[in-house]
C-alpha positions in Angstrom: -32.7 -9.1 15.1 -32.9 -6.5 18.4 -33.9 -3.1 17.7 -30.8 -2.0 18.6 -29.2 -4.2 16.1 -31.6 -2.7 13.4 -30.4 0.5 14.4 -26.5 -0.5 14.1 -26.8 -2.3 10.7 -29.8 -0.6 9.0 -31.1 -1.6 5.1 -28.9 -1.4 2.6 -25.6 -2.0 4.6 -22.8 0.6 3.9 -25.0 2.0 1.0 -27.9 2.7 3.2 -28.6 6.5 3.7 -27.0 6.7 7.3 -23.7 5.7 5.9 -24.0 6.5 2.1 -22.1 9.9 1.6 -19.3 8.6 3.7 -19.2 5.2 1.9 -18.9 6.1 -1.6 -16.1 9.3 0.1 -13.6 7.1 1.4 -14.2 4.9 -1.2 -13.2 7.7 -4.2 -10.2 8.5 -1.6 -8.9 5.1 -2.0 -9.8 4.9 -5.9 -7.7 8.5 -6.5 -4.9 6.9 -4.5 -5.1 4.0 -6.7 -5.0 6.0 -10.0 -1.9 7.3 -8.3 -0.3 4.4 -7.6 -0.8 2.7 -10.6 -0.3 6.2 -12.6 3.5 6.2 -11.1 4.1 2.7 -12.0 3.0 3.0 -15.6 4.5 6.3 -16.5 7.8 6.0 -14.3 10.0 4.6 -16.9 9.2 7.7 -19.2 9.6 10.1 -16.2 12.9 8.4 -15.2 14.0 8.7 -19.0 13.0 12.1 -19.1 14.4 13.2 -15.8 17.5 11.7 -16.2 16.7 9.7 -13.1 17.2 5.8 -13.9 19.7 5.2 -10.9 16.6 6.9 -8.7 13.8 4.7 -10.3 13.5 2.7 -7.2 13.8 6.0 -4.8 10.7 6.9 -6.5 8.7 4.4 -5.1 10.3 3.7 -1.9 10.2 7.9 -0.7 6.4 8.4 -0.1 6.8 4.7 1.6 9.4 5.9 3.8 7.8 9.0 4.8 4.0 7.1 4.7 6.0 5.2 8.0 6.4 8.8 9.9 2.5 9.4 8.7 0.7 6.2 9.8 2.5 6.6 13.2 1.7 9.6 13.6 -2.2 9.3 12.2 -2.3 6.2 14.5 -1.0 8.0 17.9 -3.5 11.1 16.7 -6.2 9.2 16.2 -6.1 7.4 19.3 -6.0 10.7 21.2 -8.4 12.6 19.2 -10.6 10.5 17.2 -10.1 10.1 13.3 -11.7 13.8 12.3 -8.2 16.5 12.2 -5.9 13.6 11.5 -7.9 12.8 7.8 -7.9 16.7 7.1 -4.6 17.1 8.2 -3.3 14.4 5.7 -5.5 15.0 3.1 -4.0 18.1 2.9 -0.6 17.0 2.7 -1.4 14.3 0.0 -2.6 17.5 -2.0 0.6 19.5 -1.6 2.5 16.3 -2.2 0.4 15.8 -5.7 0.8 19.7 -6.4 4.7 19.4 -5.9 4.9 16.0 -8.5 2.9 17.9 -10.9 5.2 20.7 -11.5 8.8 19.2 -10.9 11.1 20.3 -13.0 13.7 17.9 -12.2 14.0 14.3 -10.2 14.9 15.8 -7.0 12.0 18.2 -6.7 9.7 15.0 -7.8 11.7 13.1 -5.2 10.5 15.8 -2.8 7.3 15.9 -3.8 6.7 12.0 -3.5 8.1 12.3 0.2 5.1 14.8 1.0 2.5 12.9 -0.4 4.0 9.8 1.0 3.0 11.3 4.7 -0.3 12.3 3.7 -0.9 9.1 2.3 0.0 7.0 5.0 -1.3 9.4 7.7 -4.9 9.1 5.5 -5.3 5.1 5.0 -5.3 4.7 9.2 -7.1 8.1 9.7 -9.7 6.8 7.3 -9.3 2.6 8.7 -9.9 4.6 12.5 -12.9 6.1 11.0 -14.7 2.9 9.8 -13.9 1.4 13.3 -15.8 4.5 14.8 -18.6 4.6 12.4 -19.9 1.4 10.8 -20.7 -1.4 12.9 -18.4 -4.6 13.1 -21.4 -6.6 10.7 -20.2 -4.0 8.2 -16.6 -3.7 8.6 -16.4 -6.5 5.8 -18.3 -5.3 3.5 -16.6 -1.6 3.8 -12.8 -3.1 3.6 -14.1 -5.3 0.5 -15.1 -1.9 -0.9 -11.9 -0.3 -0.2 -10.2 -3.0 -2.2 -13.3 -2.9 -5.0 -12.3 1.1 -5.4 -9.1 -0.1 -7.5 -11.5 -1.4 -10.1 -12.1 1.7 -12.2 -8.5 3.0 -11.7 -7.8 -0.9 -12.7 -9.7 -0.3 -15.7 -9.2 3.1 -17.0 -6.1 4.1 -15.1 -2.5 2.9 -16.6 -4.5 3.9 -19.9 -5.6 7.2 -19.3 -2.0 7.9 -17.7 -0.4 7.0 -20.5 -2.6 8.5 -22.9 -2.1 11.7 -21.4 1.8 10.9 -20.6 2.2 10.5 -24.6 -0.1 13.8 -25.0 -0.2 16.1 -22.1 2.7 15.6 -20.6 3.0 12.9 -16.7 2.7 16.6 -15.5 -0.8 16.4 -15.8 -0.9 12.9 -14.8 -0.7 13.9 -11.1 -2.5 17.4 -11.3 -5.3 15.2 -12.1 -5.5 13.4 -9.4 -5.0 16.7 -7.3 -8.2 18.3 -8.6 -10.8 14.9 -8.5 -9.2 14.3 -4.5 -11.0 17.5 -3.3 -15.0 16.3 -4.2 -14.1 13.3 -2.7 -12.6 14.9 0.7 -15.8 16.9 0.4 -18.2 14.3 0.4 -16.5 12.4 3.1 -16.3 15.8 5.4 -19.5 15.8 6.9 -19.8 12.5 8.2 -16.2 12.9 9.3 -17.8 16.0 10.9 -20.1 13.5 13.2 -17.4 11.2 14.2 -17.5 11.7 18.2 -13.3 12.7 19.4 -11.8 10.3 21.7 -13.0 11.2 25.2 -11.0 9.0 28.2 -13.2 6.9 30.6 -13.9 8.7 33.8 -10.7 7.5 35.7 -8.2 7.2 32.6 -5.5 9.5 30.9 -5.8 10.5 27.3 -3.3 9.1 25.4 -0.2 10.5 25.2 1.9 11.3 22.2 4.3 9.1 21.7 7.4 10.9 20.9 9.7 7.8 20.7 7.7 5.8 18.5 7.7 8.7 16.4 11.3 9.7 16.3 11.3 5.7 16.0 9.7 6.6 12.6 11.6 8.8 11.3 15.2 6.7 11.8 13.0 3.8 10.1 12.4 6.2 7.1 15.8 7.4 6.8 17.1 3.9 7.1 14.7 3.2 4.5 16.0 6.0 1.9 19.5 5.0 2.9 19.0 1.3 1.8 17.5 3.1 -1.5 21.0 5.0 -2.2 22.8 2.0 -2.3 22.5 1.6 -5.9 24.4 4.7 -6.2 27.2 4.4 -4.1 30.9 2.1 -3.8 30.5 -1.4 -3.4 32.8 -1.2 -0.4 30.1 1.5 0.7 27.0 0.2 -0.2 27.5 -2.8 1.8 28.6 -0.3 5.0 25.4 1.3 4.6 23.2 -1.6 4.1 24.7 -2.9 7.7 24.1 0.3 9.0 20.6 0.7 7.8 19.2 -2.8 8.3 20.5 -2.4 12.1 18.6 1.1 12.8 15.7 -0.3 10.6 15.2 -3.3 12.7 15.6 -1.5 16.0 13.2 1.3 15.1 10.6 -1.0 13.9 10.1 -3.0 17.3 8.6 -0.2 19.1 6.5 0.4 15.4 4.7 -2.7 15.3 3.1 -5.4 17.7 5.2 -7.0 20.5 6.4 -10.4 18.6 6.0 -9.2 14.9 9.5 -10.5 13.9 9.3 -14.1 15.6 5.5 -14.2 13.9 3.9 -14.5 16.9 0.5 -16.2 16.9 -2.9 -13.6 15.6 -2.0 -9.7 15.2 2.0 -9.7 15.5 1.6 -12.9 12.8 -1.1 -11.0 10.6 1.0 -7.8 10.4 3.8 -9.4 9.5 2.4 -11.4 6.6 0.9 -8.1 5.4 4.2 -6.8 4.8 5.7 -9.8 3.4 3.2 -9.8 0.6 2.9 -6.1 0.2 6.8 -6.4 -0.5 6.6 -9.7 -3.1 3.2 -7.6 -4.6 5.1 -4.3 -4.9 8.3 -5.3 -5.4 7.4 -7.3 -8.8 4.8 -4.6 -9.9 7.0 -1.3 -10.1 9.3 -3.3 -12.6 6.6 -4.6 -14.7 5.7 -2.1 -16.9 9.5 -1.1 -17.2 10.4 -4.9 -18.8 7.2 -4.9 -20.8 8.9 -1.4 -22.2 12.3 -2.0 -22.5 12.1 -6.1 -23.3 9.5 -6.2 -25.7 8.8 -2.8 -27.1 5.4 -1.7 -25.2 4.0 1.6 -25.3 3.7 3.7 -22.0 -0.4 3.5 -22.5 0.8 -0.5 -23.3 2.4 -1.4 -20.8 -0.4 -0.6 -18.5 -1.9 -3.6 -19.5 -0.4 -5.8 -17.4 -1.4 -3.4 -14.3 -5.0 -2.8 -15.5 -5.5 -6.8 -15.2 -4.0 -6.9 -12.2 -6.3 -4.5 -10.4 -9.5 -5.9 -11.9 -8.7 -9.4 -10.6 -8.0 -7.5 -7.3 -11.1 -5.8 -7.0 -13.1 -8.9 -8.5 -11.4 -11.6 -6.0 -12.3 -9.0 -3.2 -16.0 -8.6 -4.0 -16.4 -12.1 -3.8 -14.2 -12.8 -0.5 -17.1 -9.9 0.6 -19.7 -11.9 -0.8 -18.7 -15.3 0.8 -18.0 -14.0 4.1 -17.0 -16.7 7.0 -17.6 -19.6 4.3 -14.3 -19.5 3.3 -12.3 -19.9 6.9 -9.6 -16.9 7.1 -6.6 -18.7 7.3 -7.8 -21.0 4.0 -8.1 -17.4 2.4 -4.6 -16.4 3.1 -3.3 -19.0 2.0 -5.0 -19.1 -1.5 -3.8 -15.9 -1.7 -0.4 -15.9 -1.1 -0.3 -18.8 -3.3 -1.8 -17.0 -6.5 1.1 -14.2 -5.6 3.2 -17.1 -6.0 2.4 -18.0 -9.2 2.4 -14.6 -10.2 6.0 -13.6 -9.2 7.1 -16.9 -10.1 5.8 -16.1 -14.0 7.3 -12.4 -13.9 10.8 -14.0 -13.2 10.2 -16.7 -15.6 8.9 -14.3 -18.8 12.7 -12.2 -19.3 14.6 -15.2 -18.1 13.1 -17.6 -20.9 12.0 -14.5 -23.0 8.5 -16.0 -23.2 5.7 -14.3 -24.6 4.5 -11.2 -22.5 1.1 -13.2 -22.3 2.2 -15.1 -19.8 3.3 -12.3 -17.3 -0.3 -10.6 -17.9 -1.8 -13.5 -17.3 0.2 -14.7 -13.8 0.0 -11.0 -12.9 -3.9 -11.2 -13.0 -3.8 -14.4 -11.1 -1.3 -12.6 -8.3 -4.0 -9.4 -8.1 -6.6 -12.1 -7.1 -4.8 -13.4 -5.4 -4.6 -10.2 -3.2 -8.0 -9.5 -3.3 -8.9 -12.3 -1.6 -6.7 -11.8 1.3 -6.1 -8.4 1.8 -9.1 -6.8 3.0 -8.9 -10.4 5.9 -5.8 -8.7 7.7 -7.7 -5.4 7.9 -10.8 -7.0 9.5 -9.5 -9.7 11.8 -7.0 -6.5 13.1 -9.3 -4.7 14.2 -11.7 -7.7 15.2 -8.8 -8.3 18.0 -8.3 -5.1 18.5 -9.2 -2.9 22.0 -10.5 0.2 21.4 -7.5 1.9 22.6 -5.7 -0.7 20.4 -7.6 0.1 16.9 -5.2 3.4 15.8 -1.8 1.6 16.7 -2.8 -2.0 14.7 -4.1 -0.3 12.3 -0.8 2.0 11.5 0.8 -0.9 12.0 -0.8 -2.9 9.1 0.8 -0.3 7.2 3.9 0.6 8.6 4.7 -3.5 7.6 2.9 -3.3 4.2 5.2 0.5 3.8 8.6 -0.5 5.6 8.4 -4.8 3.9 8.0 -2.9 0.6 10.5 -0.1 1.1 13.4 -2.9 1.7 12.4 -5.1 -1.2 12.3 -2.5 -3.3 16.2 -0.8 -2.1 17.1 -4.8 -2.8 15.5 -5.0 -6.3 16.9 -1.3 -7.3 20.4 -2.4 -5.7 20.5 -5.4 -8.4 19.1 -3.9 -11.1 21.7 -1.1 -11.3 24.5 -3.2 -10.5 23.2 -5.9 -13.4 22.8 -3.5 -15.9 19.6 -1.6 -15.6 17.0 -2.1 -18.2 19.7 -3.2 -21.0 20.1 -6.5 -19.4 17.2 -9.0 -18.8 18.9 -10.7 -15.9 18.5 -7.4 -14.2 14.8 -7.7 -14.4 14.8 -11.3 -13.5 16.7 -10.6 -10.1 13.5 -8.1 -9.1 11.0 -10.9 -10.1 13.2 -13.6 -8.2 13.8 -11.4 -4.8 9.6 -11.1 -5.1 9.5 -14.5 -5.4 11.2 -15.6 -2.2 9.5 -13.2 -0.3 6.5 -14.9 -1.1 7.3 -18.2 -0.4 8.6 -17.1 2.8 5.1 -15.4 3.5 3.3 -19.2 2.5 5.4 -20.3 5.1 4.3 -18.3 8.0 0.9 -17.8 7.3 -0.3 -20.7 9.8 0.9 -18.1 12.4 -1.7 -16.0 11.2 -4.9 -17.5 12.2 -4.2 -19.3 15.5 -6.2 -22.0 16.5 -9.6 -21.6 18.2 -9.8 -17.9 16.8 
């Protein structure tokens, strides 16, 4: 090893004293957003009871994703201007109000606001803070730093849908999300100063500065309404529901073109391919996992702190499969890694569907629901680092918002189709409405197997 390569990659990796504070930052940003995430999936059925909101249960979900689309493009167009530094602050502050806003609603429209909010910090953060590991940690690193970012769902994994409903059947879910607001500011803090020495974005001598995109971003924002339209469905006319979701699929797939890679929707070969897949899994992932803890509730009798179960599994086979993709490295080719992956999300949507159609015992969801979070685990973190691996620098914001304006936007629809036919099946009074949310999943993931050879071209 050079000296200059010593200097890149010093002892210790990510944990090393030149990256430390900034490591085990981010990392706590990502484990507070997983809290939250898993937090509003387990206590959601008791805030939708309480609220009055069941027809809005999917809305819930699909809001911060909608406005998280308007964030990341606007995080990723920011950060390739400026550098990573005032886009984190600037989102991190709008997750907080977002989390304030939940915390006190008194009814599901405030909450509905709220979740919109801290869906645009959230999705401006996650590329702020991918931009920032680009800028820097070394490639050698990138890996191991990604496989961390997945690892930080293992304590909210663990502790997480348990504490939220602990405090849910105690405290009130008020204090579910207040939570989370007050442990998010240490963990800004410690990320802050290394954020601090993250050089801006200066153009070569002979180049513009980026420009801000305005249409991509007004792109956004008809992608998010589209999005919330296909959400309302549920509530509205048949005859009308099917006007709007003609409507909205049409402005959704014209303002996602300009969102995402040239060639995303034909799967074209390496990045267009990559960010596809990642929101066709995020969608069969998601779209199973919200309606979980609701069938293990209203099926079978589970407890709000119960329930969580299922979820807490989940999250520790996550965070265990991706610590030991970190460990293995490029022993385990990429596009085998993929696959294995979207296999064991396979399985794992293929047993949620099969649990309330058969009424099995709830032991075998838990179980294929572990097998599905390894399943992630093990691909995941691959789309974040072979994104930016054939990435440009000028390249790294834009593919990076647009891992997660797929992972948001493939989501967002599978969850307005899941809500559509659970309301129009019954709701949670009829088990065939929770096995058309499993089955949707299902296919998506299937479809996902199928393209995944798209992913990893030869020769790369």
């Amino acid at each position: 090893m050079s000296t200059t390569e010593a200097v890149d990659v010093p002892r210790g990796g990510v944990l090393s004293a030149r990256y430390r504070l900034a490591t085990l930052g981010m990392v706590a940003l990502i484990g507070i957003a997983a809290f939250e995430s898993l937090a509003v999936t387990t206590v959601m059925p008791t805030i939708a009871r309480e609220l009055d909101g069941e027809t809005l249960y999917s809305l819930a979900f699909a809001s911060p994703l909608a406005s998280g689309v308007v964030g990341m493009v606007v995080a990723g167009n920011w950060a390739d201007r400026s550098g990573p530094r005032v886009v984190v602050t600037a989102s991190m502050i709008a997750f907080a109000v977002g989390l304030a806003v939940v915390g006190t609603a008194p009814d599901m429209v405030v909450l509905l606001l709220g979740r919109l909010v801290q869906g645009l910090g959230s999705g401006a953060v996650i590329v702020g803070l991918y931009v920032m590991v680009s800028r820097l940690y070394p490639p050698p690193l990138h890996p191991s730093i990604f496989a961390g970012f997945a690892a930080a769902w293992v304590v909210p994994g663990l502790v997480g849908p348990v504490i939220a409903g602990a405090v849910t059947e105690t405290l009130g879910w008020h204090w579910v999300f207040l939570g989370a607001l007050v442990a998010a500011v240490p963990a800004f803090a410690m990320v802050l100063p290394s954020l601090r020495r993250v050089p801006p974005t200066v153009p070569a001598e002979g180049e513009a500065r980026v420009a801000w995109s305005v249409g991509r971003i007004a792109w956004s924002v008809g992608a998010a309404l589209a999005v919330l339209a296909l959400n309302l469905v549920g509530e509205l006319p048949v005859w009308a529901g099917a006007v709007v979701v003609v409507g909205a699929v049409a402005v959704l797939g014209v303002a996602l073109r300009p969102l995402l890679p040239a060639g995303t929707f034909r799967a074209a070969p390496g990045v267009p391919a990559l960010v596809l897949l990642r929101g066709l899994v995020g969608a069969a992932f998601l779209g199973s996992d919200v309606y979980l803890p609701y069938m293990l509730s209203a099926e079978y009798g589970f407890s709000t702190t119960a329930s969580g179960i299922t979820l807490t599994l989940g999250a520790v086979a996550w965070a265990a499969s991706s610590w030991l993709q970190g460990r293995l490295g490029d022993r385990v080719p990429q596009l085998a890694g993929i696959r294995v992956g979207i296999a064991l999300v396979v399985v794992g949507t293929a047993s949620a569907a099969a649990t309330p159609l058969w009424h099995l015992p709830p032991t075998v969801v838990i179980v294929g629901w572990s097998l599905a979070g390894a399943g992630m685990g093990f691909m995941y973190p691959r789309f974040s680092v072979l994104v930016l691996r054939w990435s440009g620098d000028d390249e790294k914001g834009f593919n990076s918002s647009s891992l997660t304006i797929a992972d948001s936007s493939g989501s967002a629809v599978a969850l307005a189709v899941t809500g559509a036919a659970f309301v129009q099946l019954g709701g949670a009074e009829q088990p065939a409405a929770f096995v058309a949310c499993f089955v949707v999943a299902l296919a998506v993931a299937v479809l996902a197997l199928g393209v995944s050879g798209r992913g990893v071209p030869r020769g790369r």
